[in-house]
N, C-alpha and C positions, 0 to 999 in steps of 0.2 A: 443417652442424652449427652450434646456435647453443648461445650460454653467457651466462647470465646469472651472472657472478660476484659476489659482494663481498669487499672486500680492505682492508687496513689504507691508509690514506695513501701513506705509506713506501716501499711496494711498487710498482716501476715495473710498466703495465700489461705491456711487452713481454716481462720475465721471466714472467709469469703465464701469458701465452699460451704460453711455451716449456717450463713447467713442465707445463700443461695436455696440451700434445702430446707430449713427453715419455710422461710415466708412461700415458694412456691408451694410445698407439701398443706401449710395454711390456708391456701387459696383454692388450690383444688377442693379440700376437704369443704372449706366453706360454701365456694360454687358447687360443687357435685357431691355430695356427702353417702351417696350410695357407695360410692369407690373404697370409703376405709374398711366396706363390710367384706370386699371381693379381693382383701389383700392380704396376707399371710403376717399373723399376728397385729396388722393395723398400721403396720409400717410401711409408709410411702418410698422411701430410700432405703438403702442396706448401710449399711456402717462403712462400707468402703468407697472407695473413688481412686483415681489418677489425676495428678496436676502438675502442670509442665508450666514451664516461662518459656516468654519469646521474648527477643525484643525488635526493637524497631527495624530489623531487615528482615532477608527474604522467606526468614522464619516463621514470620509474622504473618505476612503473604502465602506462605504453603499451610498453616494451622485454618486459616482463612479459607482456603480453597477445597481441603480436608473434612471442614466441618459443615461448608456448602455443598459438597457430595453427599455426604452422609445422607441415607435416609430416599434416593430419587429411584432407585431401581423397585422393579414392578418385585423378583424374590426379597427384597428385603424388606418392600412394604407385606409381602405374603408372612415372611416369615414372622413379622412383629404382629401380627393382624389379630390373634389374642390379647398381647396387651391392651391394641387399640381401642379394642371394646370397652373395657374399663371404665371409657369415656362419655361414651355412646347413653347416652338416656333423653 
């Protein structure tokens, strides 16, 4: 899953990402609660991540463009096509 954020200064990236998994992992579970039983140990996310900064140039525009590919080709929806189920109820 990719996340293009933006965020005040202030704000350390790592709380963001723990806020991010937080409340989404809540929501699923709340919405679709069949999902905690189909997941290993009950955990929605894994303990790790990657998180980059950009800023306002064309870094900003490639993470952007990066994260709007992700995910459009017919093998990479094949290959995730287990997880997806997941969802499916």
């Amino acid at each position: 899953m990719h996340f293009l954020v933006q965020s005040v200064p202030t704000m350390k990236p790592q709380s963001i990402v723990q806020m991010i998994k937080s409340i989404t992992a809540r929501e699923v579970f709340k919405q679709i609660p069949e999902v905690k039983l189909k997941l290993w140990g009950g955990e929605f996310w894994t303990k790790g991540y990657f998180i980059n900064t950009v800023g306002r140039t064309n870094s900003e525009n490639a993470v952007k463009e990066y994260v709007k590919s992700q995910g459009k080709t017919e093998e990479y929806q094949e290959l995730h096509k287990s997880q997806q189920t997941l969802f499916d109820h």
